[in-house]
C-alpha positions in Angstrom: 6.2 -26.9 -0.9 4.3 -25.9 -4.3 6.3 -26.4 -7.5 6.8 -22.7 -8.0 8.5 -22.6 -4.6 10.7 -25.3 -5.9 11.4 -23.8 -8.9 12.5 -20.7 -7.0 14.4 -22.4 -4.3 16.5 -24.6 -7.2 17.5 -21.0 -9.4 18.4 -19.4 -6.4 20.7 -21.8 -5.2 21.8 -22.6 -8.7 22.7 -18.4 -9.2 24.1 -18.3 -5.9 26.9 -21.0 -6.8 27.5 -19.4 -9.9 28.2 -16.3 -8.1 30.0 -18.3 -5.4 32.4 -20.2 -8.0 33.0 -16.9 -9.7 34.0 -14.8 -6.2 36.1 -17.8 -5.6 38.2 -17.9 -8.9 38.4 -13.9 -9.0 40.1 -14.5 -5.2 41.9 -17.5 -6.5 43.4 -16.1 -10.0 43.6 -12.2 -9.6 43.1 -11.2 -6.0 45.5 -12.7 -3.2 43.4 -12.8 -0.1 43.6 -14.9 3.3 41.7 -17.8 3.8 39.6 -16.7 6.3 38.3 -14.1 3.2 37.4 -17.6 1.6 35.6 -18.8 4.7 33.9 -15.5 5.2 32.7 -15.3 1.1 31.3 -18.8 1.7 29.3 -17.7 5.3 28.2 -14.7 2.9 26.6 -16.4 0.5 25.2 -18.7 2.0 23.1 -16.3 4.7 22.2 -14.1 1.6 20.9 -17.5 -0.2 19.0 -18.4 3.6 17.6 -14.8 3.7 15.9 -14.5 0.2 14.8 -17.8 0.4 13.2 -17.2 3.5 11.6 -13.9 2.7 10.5 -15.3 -0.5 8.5 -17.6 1.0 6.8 -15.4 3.5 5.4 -13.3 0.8 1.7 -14.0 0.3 1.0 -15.2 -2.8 -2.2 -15.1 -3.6 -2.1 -16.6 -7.3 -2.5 -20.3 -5.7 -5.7 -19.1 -3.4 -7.6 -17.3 -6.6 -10.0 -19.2 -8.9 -8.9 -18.8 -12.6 -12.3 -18.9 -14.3 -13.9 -16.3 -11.5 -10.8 -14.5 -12.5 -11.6 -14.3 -16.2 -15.6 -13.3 -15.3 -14.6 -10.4 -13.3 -12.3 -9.5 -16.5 -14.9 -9.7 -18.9 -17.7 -8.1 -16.4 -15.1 -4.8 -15.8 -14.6 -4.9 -19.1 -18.5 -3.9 -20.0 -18.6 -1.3 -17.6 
């Protein structure tokens, strides 16, 4: 795993709790639901969390697989022209 899939992975699970803990307190303080509603927010956020993160990392990203100083010579070489 590369760092910038790391990096993703962490601020994804890290945005997910933060929208987990807030569902939870809206339920808790202002909304009176069951407790399955609390199992089933939980199951919810953690298949969404499962199914970016999976998708994310099926992507091709091609930034890793380039060479950076070929990059810059086919800038300034399109550049001229």
């Amino acid at each position: 795993m590369s760092k910038k899939e790391m990096i993703f992975t962490l601020g994804l699970t890290m945005l997910m709790s933060i929208i987990w803990i807030t569902g939870e307190l809206v339920m808790g303080l202002w909304i009176p639901v069951t407790r399955n509603a609390h199992l089933i927010w939980l199951i919810g956020i953690v298949v969404v969390t499962l199914v970016v993160n999976v998708w994310h990392s099926m992507k091709k990203d091609e930034s890793d697989r380039k060479d950076p100083k070929r990059e810059k010579y086919e800038r300034k070489v399109n550049k001229r022209k």
